[in-house]
N, C-alpha and C positions, 0 to 999 in steps of 0.2 A: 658518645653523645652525638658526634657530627653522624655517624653511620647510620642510627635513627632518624636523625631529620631530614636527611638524602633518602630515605626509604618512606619518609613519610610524604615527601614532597615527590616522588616517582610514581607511589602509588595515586595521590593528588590529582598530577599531571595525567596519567593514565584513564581515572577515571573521568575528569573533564574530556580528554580527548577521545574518548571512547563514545561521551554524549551530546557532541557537537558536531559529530562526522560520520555520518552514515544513516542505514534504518535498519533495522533488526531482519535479518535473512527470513524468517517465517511469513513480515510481512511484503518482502519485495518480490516472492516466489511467488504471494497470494496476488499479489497486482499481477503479475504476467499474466497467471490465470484469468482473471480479471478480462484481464486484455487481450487473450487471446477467443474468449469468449461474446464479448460486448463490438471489438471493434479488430476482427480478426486478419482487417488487411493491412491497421497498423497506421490508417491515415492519419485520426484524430489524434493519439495517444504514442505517437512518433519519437518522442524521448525516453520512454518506458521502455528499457532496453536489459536484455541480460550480458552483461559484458564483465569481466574482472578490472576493470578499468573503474577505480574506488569513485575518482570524481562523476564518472555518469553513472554507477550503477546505486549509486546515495537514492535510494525512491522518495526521499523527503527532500529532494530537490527536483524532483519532478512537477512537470506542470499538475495541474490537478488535484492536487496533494496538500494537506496540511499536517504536519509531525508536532507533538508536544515537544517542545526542547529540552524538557529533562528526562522524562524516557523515551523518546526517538520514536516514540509509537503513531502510527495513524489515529489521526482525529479530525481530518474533514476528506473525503472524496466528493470534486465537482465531476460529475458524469454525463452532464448536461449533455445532449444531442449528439454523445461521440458515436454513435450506430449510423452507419452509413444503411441510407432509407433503402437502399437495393440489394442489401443483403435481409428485406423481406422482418416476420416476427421473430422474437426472441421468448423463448421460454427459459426464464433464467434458474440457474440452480442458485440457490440460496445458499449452501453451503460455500459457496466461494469467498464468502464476509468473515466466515469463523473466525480468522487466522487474527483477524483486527479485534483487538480487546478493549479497546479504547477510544475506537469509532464513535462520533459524537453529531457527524452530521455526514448523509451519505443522500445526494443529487442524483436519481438517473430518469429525470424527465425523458420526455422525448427523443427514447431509445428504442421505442416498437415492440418494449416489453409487455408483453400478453395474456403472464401467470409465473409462476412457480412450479417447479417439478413437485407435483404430490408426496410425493415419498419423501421430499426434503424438509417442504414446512413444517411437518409434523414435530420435528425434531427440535423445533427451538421455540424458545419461550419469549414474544415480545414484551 
């Protein structure tokens, strides 16, 4: 009996800790992207780091960022003015969002965005 409830409280403990600490690797790889795209010298977006170092690489402790806290998913990017004005227009690929499934509110005012890659739009259904 005790052997069950040691495996039921590990498992427990497991799955709390699992959704309290971190963000899902599909979506932290899709922020670098992100990031290397929007603000590619790293000014604005300066915590968005790829490191194995668990506590910086958590992307839902990232500035900018909002995570649901029971599935660790992105659901708000602030993107507000991170394009530095002298790195000129940006024609954004849209596919760089896919990876967020639960994206509920996404800012990118005053980024010197200009359009969409053609061949991207097509692809998804607002």
């Amino acid at each position: 009996m005790w052997v069950w409830m040691l495996l039921a409280l590990f498992t427990l403990v497991g799955e709390w800790h699992g959704r309290c600490y971190g963000c899902l690797e599909e979506e932290r790889i899709g922020l670098l992207e992100i990031q290397s795209s929007i603000d590619p010298n790293g000014f604005s977006l300066i915590d968005w780091v790829d490191t194995s170092n668990e506590s910086i690489s958590n992307c839902c402790e990232w500035r900018r960022i909002e995570c649901d806290g029971t599935t660790r998913r992105v659901i708000k990017l602030d993107l507000l003015g991170v394009r530095d004005v002298s790195l000129g227009d940006l024609v954004l690929n849209a596919s760089l969002f896919l990876p967020f499934k639960e994206l509920r509110s996404l800012d990118l005012s005053n980024n010197s965005i200009v359009g969409c890659h053609e061949n991207q739009v097509g692809k998804y259904q607002w």
